[in-house]
Structures are given as structure tokens and as C-alpha cells.
Legacy VTK file of the C-alpha trace (Angstrom):
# vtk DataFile Version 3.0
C-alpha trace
ASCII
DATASET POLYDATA
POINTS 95 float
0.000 0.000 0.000
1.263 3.200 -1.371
0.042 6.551 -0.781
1.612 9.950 -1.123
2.206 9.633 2.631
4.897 7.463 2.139
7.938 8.159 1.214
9.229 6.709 -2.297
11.514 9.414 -3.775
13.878 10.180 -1.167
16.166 8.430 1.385
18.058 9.451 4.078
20.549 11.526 3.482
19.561 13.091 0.486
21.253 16.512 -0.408
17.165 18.492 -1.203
16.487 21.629 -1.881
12.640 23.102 -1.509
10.942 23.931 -4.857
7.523 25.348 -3.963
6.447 28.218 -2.068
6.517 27.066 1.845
6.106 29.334 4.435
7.378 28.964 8.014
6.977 30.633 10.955
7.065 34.592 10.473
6.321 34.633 7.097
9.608 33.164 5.794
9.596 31.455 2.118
11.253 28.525 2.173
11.804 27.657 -1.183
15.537 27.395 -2.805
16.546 26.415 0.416
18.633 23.338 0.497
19.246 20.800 3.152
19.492 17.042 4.075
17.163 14.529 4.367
16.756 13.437 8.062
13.646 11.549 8.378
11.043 10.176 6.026
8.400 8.275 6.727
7.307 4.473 5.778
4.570 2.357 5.958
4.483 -0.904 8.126
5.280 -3.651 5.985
3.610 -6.026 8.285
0.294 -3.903 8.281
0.276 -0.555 6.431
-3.514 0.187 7.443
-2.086 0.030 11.103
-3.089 2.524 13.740
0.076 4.585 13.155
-0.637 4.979 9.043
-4.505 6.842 10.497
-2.607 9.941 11.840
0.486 10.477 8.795
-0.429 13.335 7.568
1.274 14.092 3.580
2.804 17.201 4.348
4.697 15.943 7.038
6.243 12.628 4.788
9.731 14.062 4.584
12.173 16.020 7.438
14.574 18.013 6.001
17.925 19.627 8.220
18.860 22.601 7.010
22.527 24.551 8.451
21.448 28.429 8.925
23.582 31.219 9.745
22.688 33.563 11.801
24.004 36.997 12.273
21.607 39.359 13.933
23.933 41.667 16.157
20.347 42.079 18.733
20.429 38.083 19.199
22.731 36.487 21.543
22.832 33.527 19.211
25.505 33.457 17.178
27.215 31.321 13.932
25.523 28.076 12.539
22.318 26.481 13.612
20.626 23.541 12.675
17.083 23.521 11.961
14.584 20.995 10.695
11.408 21.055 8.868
8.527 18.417 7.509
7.765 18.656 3.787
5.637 16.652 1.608
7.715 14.825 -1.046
6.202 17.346 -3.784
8.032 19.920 -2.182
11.090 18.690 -3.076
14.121 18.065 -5.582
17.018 15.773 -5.128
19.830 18.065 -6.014
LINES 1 96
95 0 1 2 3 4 5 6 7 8 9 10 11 12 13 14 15 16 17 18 19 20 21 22 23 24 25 26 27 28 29 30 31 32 33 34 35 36 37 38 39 40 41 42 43 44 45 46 47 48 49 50 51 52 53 54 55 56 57 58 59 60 61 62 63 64 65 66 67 68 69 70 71 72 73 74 75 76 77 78 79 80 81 82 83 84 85 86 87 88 89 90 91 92 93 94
């Protein structure tokens, strides 16, 4: 059983970058940012209609790290932070 909650184009550690119009948090538009794949999600092969498969949600199918800079003089936070988002997998491009 294959949906578009499961995860079919990517695997972990996939270099990605975001190709559609995703907005996080404080407005910010996601898309040309590139990251790694950290996380996807896959159905049971035992049972895919399985309690867990009732709650995946499409949009959520694929977790993405992403290294940001940040250099705001006003934050106390300095350098490179990681960061992760969930994307669905058409949301996406293997680069």
C-alpha cells in the first residue's frame, strides 16, 4: 500500500532543496533552500492500514535539516544552527 504519505523518492541523506512556495513561521519562504534529508516516513510492511498509518499526515512525509547562519547583532545567538522542517515529497528536488 502506497500513498503519497509514504515516502518513495527520497532516502536518508539526500542533499534536497525546496521547490515550492513554503512558508514557516514569520512569514519566511522557504523555497531554494537546500538541506538534508533526516527523516522520512514508511509504511508498516507487516500492516500498512495500522493505527500509526490513520494519523500520517502528507505534508509531514519528509524532514529536512537545514545549516542556517545567523548573524543578527540584537540576538545572543551566534554562527551556525541547525534547523529541521517536515515537507511533503512534492516539495522537493534531489539536487
Amino acid at each position: 500500500m502506497v500513498d503519497k504519505s509514504c515516502v518513495t523518492s527520497f532516502t536518508l541523506g539526500d542533499k534536497v532543496q525546496v521547490i515550492t512556495d513554503v512558508y514557516q513561521r514569520g512569514n519566511n519562504n522557504l523555497k531554494g533552500w537546500e538541506g538534508i534529508v533526516v527523516e522520512i516516513w514508511e509504511k508498516c510492511d507487516v500492516d500498512p492500514t495500522c493505527c500509526c498509518a490513520e494519523f500520517v499526515d502528507d505534508g509531514y512525509a519528509v524532514r529536512v535539516e537545514f545549516q542556517v547562519s545567523v548573524d543578527n547583532s540584537t540576538s545572543f545567538i551566534q554562527g551556525i544552527q541547525t534547523w529541521r522542517h517536515y515537507f511533503s515529497q512534492d516539495e522537493l528536488r534531489i539536487l
